[in-house]
C-alpha positions, 0 to 999 in steps of 0.5 A: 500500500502505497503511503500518502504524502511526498518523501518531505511530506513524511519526513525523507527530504533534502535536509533528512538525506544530508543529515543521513550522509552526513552521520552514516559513518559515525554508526558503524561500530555502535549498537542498534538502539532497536535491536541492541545487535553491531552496525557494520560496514555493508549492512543497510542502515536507515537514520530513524525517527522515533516512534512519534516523529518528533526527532532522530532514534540515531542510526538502526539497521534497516530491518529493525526501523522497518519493522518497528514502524510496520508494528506502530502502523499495524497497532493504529490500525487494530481499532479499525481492522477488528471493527471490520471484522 
């Protein structure tokens, strides 16, 4: 499902993408803050929001920042799903 909004409107613009590039080489070595496992060099590495977009977590591997926003998105959208059914 396709999300609404543009990259800037969800928070992914220019200023994201330069803090992004600008940080990435300070994360590699440290831990994920979401799953407490090494980032290394190579692995896909996203600068993720915390969970109420007001500001950055740091750097999480791209796994555990994706499935950390599908959880919230899918416990918002419980009230609804169990309604439908």
């Amino acid at each position: 499902m396709p999300r609404p909004g543009t990259s800037t409107t969800r928070g992914y613009g220019r200023p994201h993408r330069r803090l992004r590039a600008a940080l990435l080489p300070t994360a590699y070595g440290r831990a994920c803050p979401r799953c407490g496992a090494p980032m290394t060099v190579g692995q896909a590495l996203d600068l993720d929001h915390t969970d109420d977009r007001t500001g950055y977590l740091g750097f999480s591997h791209r796994a555990c920042n994706r499935a950390a926003g599908a959880a919230l998105g899918n416990r918002a959208r419980a009230p609804f799903i169990r309604a439908v059914r």
